[in-house]
C-alpha positions in Angstrom: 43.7 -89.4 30.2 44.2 -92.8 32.2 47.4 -93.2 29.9 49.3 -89.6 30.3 48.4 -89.8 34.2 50.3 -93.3 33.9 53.1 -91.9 32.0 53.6 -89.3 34.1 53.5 -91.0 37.4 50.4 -88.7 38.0 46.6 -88.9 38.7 44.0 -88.7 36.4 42.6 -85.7 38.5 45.8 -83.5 37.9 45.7 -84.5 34.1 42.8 -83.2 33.9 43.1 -80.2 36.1 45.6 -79.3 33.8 43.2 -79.6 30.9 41.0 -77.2 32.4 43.5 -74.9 33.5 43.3 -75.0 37.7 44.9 -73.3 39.4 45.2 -76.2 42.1 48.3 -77.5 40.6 51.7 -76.1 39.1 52.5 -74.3 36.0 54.9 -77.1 35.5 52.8 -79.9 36.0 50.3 -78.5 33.6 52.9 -77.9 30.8 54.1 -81.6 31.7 50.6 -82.7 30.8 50.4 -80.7 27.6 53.2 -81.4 26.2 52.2 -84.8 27.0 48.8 -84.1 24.9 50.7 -82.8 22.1 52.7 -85.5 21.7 50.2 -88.2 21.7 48.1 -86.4 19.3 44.8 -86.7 21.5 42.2 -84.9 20.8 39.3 -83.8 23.5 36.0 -85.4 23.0 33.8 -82.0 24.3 30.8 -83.8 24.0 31.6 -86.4 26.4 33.0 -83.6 28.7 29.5 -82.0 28.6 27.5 -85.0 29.8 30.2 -85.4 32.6 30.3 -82.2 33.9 26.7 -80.4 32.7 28.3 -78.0 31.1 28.8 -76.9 26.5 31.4 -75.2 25.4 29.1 -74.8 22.2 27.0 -72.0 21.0 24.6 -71.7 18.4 24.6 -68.7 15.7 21.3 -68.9 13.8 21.3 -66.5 10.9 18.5 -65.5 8.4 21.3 -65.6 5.5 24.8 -66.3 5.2 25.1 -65.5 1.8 24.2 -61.7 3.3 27.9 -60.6 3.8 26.0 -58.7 6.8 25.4 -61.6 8.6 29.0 -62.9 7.7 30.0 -59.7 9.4 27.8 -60.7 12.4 29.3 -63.8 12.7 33.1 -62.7 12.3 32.4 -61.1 15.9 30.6 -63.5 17.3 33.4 -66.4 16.5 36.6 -64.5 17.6 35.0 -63.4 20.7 34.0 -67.1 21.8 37.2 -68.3 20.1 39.2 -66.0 22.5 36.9 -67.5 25.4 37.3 -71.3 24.2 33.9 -71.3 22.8 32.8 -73.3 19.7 30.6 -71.7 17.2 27.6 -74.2 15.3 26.2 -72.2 12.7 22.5 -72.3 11.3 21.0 -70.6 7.8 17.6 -70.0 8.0 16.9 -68.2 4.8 14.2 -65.9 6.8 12.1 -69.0 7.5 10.4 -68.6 10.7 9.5 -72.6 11.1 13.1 -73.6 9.9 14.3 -70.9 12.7 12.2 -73.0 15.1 13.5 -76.4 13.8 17.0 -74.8 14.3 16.7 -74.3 17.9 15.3 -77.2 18.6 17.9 -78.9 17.3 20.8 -77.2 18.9 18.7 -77.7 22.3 19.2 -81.1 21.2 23.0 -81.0 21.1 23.1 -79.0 24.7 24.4 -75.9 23.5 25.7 -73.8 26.2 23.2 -70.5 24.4 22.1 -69.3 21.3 22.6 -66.3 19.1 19.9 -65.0 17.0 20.9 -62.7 14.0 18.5 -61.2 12.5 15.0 -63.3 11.8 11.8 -63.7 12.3 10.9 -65.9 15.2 7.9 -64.5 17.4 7.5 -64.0 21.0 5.9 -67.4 21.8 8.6 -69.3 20.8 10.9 -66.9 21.9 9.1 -67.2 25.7 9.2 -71.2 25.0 13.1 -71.0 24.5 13.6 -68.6 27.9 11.1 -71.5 30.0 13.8 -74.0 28.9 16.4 -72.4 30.7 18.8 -71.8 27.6 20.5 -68.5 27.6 20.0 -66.0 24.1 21.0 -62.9 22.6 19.2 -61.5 19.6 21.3 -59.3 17.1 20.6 -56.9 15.1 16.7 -57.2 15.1 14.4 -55.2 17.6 13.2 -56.0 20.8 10.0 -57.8 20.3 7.9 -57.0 23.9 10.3 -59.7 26.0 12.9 -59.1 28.0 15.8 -60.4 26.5 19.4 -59.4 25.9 19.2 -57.2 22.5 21.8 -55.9 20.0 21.0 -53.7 18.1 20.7 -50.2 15.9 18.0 -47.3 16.0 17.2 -48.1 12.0 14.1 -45.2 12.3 17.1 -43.0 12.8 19.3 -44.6 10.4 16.1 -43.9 7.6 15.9 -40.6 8.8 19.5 -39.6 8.0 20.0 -41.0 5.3 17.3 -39.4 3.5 18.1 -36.0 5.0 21.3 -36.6 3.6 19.8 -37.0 0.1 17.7 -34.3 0.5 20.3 -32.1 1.5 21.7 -32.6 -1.8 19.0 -31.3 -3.8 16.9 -34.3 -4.1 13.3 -34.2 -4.3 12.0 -37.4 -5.5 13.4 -40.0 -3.3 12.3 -43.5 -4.1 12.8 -45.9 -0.8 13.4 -49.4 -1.8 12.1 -51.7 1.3 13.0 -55.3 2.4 10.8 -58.2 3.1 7.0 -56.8 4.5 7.8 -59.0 7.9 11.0 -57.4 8.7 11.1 -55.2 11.6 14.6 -53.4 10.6 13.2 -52.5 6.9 9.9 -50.9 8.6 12.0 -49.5 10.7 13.9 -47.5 7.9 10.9 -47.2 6.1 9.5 -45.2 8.7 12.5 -42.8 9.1 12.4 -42.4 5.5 8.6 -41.2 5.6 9.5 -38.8 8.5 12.2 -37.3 6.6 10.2 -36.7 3.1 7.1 -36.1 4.8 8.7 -33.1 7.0 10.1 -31.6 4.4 7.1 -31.2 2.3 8.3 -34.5 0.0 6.3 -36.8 -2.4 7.3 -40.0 -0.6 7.6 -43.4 -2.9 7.9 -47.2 -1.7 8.9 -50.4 -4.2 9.2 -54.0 -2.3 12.4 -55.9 -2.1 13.8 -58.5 -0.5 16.9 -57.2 0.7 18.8 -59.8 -2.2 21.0 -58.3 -4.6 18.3 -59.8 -7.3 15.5 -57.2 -6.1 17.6 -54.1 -6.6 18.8 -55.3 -10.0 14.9 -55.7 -10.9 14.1 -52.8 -10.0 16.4 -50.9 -12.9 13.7 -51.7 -15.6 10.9 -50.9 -13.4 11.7 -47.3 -13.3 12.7 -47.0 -16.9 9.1 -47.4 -17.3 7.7 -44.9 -14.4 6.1 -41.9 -15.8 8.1 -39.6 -12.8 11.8 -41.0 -13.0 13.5 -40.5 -9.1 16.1 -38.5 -9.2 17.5 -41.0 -6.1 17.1 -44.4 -4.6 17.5 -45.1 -0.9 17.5 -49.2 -0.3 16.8 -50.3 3.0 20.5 -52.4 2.4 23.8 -52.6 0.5 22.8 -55.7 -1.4 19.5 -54.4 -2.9 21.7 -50.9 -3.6 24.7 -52.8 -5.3 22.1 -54.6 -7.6 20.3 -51.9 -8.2 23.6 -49.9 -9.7 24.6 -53.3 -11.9 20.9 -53.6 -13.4 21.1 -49.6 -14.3 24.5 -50.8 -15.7 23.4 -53.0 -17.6 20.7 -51.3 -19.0 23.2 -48.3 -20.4 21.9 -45.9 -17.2 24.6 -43.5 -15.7 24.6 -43.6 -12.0 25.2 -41.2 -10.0 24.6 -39.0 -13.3 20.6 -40.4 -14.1 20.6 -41.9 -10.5 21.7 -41.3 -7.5 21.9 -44.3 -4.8 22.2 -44.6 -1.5 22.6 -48.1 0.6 22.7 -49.1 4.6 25.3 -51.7 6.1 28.5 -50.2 4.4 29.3 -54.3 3.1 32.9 -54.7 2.2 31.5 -55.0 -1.8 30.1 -51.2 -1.1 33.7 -50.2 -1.7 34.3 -52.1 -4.8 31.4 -51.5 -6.6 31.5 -48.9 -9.7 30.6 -45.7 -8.7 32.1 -46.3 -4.7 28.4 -46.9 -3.1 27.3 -43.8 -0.5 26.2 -46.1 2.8 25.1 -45.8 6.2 27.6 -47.5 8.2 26.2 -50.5 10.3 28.7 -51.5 13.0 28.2 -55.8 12.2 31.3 -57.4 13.9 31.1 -55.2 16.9 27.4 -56.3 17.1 28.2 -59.9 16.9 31.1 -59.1 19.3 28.9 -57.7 21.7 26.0 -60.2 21.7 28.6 -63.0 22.4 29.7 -60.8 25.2 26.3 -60.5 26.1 25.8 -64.3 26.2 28.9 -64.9 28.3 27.7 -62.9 30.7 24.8 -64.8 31.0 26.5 -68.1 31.3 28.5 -66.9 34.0 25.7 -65.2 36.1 22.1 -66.9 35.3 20.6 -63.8 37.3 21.6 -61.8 33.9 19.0 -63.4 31.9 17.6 -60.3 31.7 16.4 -57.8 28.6 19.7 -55.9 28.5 19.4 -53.8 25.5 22.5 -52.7 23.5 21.9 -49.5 20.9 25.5 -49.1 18.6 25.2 -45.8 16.6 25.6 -45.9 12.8 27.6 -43.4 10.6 26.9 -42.0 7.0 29.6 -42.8 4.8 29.6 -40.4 1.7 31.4 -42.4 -1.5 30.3 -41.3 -5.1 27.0 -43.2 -5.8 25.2 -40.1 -4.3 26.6 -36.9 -5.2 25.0 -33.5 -4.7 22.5 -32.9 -7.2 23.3 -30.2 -10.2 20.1 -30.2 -12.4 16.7 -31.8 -13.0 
């Protein structure tokens, strides 16, 4: 900065005025300065920037998987929305483990991020109420509210269970099998329960098999039923992953889908369109949810009064494909 202020016959406060875009000096001078930066190749040390002036430019995403193309989704939105507002994104995998989550923060605390982002997880309300006594401003995506006040984005997944087993049983289906994500996740109870309303109030033998919301447990599950006494004539999984490997284990074990099986996913992933047969979905909004929570977060950075349990509810849409048709017999 002390060299470009020298070449330019300016001072060091107009350089970097210019670098943070004031309005206290000209158009021109700032272009002078920047074309002056580009043509020195300097690059802007943030961190030192931060210790100078209090103030990150960096956020931190913590994600239960990024190998979960839903998170990946989640995290689209999030980056081009803090991209467009000359944020940096740092990005955490916790593979669903609450004590790495905890680690996690810790660490980016370290590092002064400016807030966090939590998609999806596990972390409880104590060390969600120690992060809010340390000042740091968070959003938590797609997961529920869990009794604190805190800036939420999210779906009504009871209602997303609900409709999509309507849906199925408005095609003729009667034995609907409800394949369920990890036992501590709030978002697979959550469909769970809509899924028991549904069978339930119409008079339905309802039927529960554990996952883990990885492709792996849905391909598992193929042989399972091959040797159940009372085949399902459909499969609702509480996500597109566990759905997609449910359809390549029936595959692979000679079973027609939708013929033997219908099947019936949540999230609408970009693979749910590939797959053979097209999978039948409910429609999870994921980049606007990580757009929103980022939105959510700036807020919060620009006004610490708005640290507050704003709570954001996106609706979800059935998206009928050809893993689910209506059923003709059986």
């Amino acid at each position: 900065m002390r060299d470009i202020a020298h070449d330019l016959g300016v001072s060091i406060s107009t350089v970097s005025r210019a670098f943070n875009d004031s309005s206290l000096i000209s158009s021109e001078t700032r272009e002078r300065v920047h074309k002056a930066v580009r043509g020195s190749n300097y690059i802007r040390n943030m961190v030192a920037r931060s210790l100078a002036v209090s103030s990150s430019r960096l956020i931190g995403l913590v994600v239960s998987s990024i190998s979960n193309p839903f998170f990946a989704e989640i995290a689209r939105g999030v980056h081009d929305v803090a991209q467009s507002k000359s944020y940096v994104i740092a990005l955490c995998n916790t593979q669903r483990r609450v004590e790495e989550e905890e680690k996690l923060s810790r660490t980016l605390l370290g590092v002064q991020v400016a807030g966090m982002i939590f998609a999806g997880g596990v972390t409880g309300v104590k060390h969600l109420e120690w992060l809010r006594q340390q000042g740091v401003p968070f959003v938590l995506a797609g997961r529920p509210t869990t009794g604190l006040e805190v800036p939420t984005v999210t779906i009504d997944n009871v209602a997303v269970g609900y409709q999509a087993t309507q849906h199925l049983i408005g095609r003729g289906h009667k034995r609907i099998l409800f394949l369920s994500g990890p036992s501590d996740s709030a978002t697979s109870r959550d469909r769970q329960k809509g899924y028991l309303d549904a069978m339930l109030g119409a008079g339905l033998p309802t039927s529960v098999e554990k996952g883990d919301f990885r492709m792996e447990s849905g391909f598992a599950l193929a042989p399972q039923l091959m040797n159940t006494k009372r085949w399902p004539s459909a499969v609702f999984a509480a996500n597109d992953m566990m759905a997609i490997g449910l359809i390549l284990g029936c595959t692979n074990l000679g079973l027609r889908i939708p013929e033997e099986l219908a099947v019936l996913g949540c999230g609408d992933i970009p693979m749910a369109e590939l797959i053979k047969p097209r999978l039948t979905t409910m429609r999870v909004p994921m980049y606007e949810m990580g757009a929103r929570a980022m939105h959510l977060l700036i807020e919060q950075l620009e006004d610490r009064r708005k640290l507050g349990g704003d709570a954001v509810m996106l609706g979800c849409e059935l998206i009928v494909r050809d893993s689910a048709p209506e059923l003709r017999h059986g």
